[in-house]
C-alpha positions in Angstrom: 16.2 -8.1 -49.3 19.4 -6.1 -48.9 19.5 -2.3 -49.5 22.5 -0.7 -52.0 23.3 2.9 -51.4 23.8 4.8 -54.5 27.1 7.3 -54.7 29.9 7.3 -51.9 28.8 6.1 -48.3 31.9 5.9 -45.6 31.4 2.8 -43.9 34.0 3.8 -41.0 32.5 7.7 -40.7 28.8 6.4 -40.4 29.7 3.8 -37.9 31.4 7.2 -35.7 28.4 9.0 -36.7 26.1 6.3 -35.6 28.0 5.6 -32.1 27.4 9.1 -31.3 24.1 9.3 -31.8 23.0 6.1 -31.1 25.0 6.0 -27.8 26.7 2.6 -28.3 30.5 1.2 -29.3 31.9 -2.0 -30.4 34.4 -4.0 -28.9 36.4 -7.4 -29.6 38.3 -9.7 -27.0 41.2 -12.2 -27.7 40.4 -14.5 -24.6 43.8 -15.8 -25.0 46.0 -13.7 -25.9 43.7 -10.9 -23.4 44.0 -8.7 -26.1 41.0 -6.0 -26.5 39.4 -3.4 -29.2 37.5 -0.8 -28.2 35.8 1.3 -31.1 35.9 5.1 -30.5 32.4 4.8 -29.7 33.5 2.4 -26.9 36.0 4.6 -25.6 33.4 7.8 -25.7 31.5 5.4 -23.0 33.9 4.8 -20.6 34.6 9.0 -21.2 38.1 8.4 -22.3 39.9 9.2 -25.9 41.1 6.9 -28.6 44.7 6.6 -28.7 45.6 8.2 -25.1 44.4 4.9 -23.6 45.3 1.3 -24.2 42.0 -0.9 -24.0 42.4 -3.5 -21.0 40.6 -5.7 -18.9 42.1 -3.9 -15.5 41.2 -0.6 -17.4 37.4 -1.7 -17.7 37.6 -3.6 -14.0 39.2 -0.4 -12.8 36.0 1.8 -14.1 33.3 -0.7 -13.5 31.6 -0.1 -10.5 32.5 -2.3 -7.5 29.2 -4.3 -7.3 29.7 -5.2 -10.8 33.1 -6.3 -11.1 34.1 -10.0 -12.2 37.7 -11.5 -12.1 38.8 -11.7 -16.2 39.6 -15.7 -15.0 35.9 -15.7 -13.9 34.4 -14.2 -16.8 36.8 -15.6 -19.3 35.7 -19.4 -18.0 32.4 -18.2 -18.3 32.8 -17.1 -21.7 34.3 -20.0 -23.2 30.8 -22.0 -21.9 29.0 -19.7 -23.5 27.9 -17.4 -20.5 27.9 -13.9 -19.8 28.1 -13.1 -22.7 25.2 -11.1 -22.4 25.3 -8.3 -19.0 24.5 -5.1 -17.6 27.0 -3.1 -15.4 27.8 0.4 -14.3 30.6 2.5 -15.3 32.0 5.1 -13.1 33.5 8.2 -15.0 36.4 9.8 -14.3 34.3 12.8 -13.1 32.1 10.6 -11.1 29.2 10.3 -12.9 27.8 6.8 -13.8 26.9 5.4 -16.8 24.7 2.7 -17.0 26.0 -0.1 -20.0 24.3 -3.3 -21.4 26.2 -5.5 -23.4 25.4 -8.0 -26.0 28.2 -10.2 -27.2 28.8 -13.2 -29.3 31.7 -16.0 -29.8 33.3 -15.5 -33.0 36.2 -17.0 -35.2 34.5 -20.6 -36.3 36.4 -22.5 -34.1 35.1 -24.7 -31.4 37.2 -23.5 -28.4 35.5 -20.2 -28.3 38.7 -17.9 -27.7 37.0 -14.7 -29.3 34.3 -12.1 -28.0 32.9 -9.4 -29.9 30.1 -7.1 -28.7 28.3 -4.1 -28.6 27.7 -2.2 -26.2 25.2 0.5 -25.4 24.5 3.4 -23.1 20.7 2.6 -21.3 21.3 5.3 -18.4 18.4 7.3 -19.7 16.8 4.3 -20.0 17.8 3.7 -16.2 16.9 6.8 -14.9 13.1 6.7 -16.5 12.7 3.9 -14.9 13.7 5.2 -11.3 11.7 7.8 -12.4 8.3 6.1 -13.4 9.0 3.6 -9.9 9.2 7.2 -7.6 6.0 8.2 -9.5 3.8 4.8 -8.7 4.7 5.0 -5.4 4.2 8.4 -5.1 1.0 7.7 -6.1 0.4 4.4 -4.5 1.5 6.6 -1.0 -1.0 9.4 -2.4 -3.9 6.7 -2.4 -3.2 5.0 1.2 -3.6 8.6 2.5 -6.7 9.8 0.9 -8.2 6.0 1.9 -9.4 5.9 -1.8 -10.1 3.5 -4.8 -8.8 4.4 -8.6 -10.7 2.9 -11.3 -11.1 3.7 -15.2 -14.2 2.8 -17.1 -14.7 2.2 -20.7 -16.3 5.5 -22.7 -20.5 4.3 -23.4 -22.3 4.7 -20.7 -23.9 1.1 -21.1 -24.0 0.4 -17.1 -20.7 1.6 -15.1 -18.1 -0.7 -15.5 -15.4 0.7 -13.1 -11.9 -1.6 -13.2 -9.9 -0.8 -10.5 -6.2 0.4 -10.8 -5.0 0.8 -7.1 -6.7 1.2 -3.5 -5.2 2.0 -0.5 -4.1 -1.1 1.6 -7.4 -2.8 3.5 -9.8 -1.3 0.7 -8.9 -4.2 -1.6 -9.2 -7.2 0.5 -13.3 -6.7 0.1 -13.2 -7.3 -3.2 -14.7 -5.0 -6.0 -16.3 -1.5 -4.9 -18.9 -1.4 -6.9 -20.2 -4.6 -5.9 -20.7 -3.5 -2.3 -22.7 -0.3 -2.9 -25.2 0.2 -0.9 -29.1 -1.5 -2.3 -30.7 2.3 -1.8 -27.8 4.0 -3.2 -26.9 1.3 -6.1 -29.8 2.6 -8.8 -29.3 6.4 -8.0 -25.2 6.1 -8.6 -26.0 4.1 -11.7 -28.6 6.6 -13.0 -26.1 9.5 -11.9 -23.4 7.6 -14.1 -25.2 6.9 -17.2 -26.5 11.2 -17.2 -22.6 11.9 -17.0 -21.6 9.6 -19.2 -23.8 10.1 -21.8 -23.5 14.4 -21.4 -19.4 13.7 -21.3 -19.9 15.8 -18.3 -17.7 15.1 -14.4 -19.6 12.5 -12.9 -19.6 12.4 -8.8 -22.0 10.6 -6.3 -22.6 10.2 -2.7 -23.0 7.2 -1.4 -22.5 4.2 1.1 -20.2 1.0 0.6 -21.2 -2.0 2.8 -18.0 -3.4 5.2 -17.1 -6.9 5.8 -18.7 -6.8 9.4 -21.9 -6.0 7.7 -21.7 -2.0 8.8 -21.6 0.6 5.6 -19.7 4.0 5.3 -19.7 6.6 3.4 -17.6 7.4 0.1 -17.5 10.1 -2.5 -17.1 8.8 -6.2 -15.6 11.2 -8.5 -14.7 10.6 -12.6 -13.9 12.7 -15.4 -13.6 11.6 -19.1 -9.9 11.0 -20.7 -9.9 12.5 -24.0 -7.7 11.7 -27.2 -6.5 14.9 -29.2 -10.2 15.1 -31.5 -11.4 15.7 -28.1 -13.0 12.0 -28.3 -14.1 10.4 -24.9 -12.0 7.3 -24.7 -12.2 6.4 -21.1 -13.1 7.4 -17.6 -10.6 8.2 -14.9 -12.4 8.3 -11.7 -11.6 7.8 -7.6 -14.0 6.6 -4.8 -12.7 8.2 -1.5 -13.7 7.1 2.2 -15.3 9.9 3.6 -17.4 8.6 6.6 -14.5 10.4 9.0 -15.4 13.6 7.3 -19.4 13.5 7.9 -18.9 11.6 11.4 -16.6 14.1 12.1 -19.9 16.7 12.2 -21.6 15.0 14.3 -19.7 16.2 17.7 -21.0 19.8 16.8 -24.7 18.5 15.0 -27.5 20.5 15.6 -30.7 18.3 14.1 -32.9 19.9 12.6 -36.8 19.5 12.4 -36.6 17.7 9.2 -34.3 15.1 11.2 -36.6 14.8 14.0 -40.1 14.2 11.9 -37.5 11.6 9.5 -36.0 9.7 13.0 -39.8 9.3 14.0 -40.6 7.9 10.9 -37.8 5.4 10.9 -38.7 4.3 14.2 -42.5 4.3 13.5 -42.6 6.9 16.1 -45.5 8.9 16.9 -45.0 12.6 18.6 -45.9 10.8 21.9 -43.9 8.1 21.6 -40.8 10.9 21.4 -42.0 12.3 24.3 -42.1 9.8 26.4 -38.6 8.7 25.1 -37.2 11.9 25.8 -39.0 13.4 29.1 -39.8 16.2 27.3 -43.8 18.1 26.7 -45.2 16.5 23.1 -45.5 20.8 22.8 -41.6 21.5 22.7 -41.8 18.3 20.2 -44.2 19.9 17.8 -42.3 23.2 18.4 -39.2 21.9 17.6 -40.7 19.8 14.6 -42.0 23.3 13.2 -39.3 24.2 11.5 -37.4 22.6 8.7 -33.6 23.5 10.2 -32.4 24.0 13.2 -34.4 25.8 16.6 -32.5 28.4 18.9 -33.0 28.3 22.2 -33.3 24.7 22.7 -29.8 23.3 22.5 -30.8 20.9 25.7 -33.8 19.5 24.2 -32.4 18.9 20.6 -29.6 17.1 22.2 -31.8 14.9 24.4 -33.8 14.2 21.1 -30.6 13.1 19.5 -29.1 11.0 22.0 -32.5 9.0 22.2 -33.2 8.3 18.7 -29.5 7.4 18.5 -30.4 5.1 21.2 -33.1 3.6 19.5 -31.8 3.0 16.1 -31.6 6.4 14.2 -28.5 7.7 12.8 -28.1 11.9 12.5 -25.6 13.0 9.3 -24.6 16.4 8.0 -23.6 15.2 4.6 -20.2 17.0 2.7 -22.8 19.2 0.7 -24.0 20.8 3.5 -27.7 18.7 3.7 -28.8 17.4 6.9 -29.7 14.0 6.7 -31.0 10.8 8.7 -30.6 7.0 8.3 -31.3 4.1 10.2 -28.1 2.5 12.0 
């Protein structure tokens, strides 16, 4: 259904009004007779006035940027097939700037040996340059992930069991498939319990916790998610990260002074008794129990606590100052 304005409407003063504001012009070509029309919106992208310049194909070769430039025989062959008629290019203005043009053209006059052009055609270079600048942000933040050896996932909003899609990882992360998957069996139910609390308060969820390798060894990661709210302040997903940072707490261990805590836990992994250590070590089952006295760490018996550590290492235990500041032992 076709639309009749009411009172006066100046087709020729809302075309100018549109080509401003839309950023586009119009344009016809006489393949033959190489004869072109330029609207003045056409001649506002190319930065040049109506009536100072006569519209020609070595005018628009001469201001089309080198890369882009076709021969008018090439183009006008291509034309009369039915190509090209449709293409982007660049424009370079006069004061050196560059525009960025698409144009969309069609074969017109009825007959069938297609010796007329017309076209439109429109300025994208904001279009461009968003793009350039949305392709600098990805891999500024594909560059930002590879450093911080991380995962980014988003989850839906219920906390109905974490559901974490992942949206980049740093390069290696992502050949072992999901990272959820691979948590580690004792640290699975506690990161899942952790989730639902957050997600159900709406409150910053982060967890602790140990990912299992391809060669069968685990490390340690931080997980870390916040909710993404809509402007009523509803929850409508979950941004979150999972970092490596096994570096971080191994990093400790070259300065580690184990505590009592440790020592009693070690024991217990190896189904030590105090004896047992003792005989391990070299050292009286009395500096043991001393030593095993007191929940953090002993002064005065750097040498002993060290010998105690590089046995158990030995044997199977493995000595962690976590990120939060708690001491902590596992088996290796």
């Amino acid at each position: 259904m076709s639309v009749r304005f009411g009172g006066k409407l100046d087709t020729y003063q809302t075309l100018l009004l549109l080509e401003e504001r839309l950023g586009f012009g119009l344009f016809t070509w006489d393949i033959d007779a190489d004869e072109l029309q330029w609207s003045d919106g056409l001649f506002a992208l190319f930065g040049l006035k109506p009536g100072i310049e006569t519209p020609t194909r070595a005018l628009a070769l001469s201001m089309t940027h080198p890369d882009d430039r076709l021969s008018t025989g090439w183009i006008r062959h291509e034309v009369r097939e039915g190509r090209l008629l449709d293409r982007d290019f660049r424009v370079i203005l006069r004061d050196g700037r560059v525009r960025h043009i698409s144009q969309l053209g069609w074969l017109t006059g009825g007959d069938d040996n297609n010796t007329h052009l017309a076209g439109v055609c429109v300025d994208v270079t904001p279009l461009f340059e968003a793009r350039l600048q949305s392709e600098l942000v990805q891999r500024r933040f594909k560059e930002l992930v590879n450093a911080a050896s991380c995962v980014v996932w988003m989850a839906p909003p219920d906390d109905d069991g974490l559901q974490a899609n992942r949206l980049m990882s740093a390069e290696g992360l992502d050949a072992n498939g999901d990272w959820l998957d691979r948590v580690f069996a004792d640290d699975k139910a506690a990161l899942l319990a952790n989730w639902s609390r957050a997600a159900a308060s709406q409150k910053p969820f982060k967890f602790l916790h140990r990912i299992m390798e391809s060669d069968g060894s685990s490390r340690w990661y931080r997980s870390h998610a916040v909710p993404l709210r809509d402007r009523d302040s509803s929850v409508i997903e979950w941004i979150g990260v999972t970092i490596d940072v096994h570096d971080l707490i191994a990093g400790t261990q070259e300065t580690l002074q184990i505590t009592g805590a440790q020592i009693r836990g070690g024991r217990g992994i190896l189904n030590w008794s105090v004896r047992d250590l003792a005989n391990a070590t070299g050292l009286t089952i009395g500096v043991i129990r001393r030593l095993e006295e007191f929940d953090g760490t002993s002064t005065g018996y750097n040498e002993a606590l060290s010998v105690i550590l590089r046995t158990m290492e030995a044997a199977g235990v493995e000595f962690l100052m976590l990120p939060n500041g708690k001491p902590a032992v596992r088996p290796r």
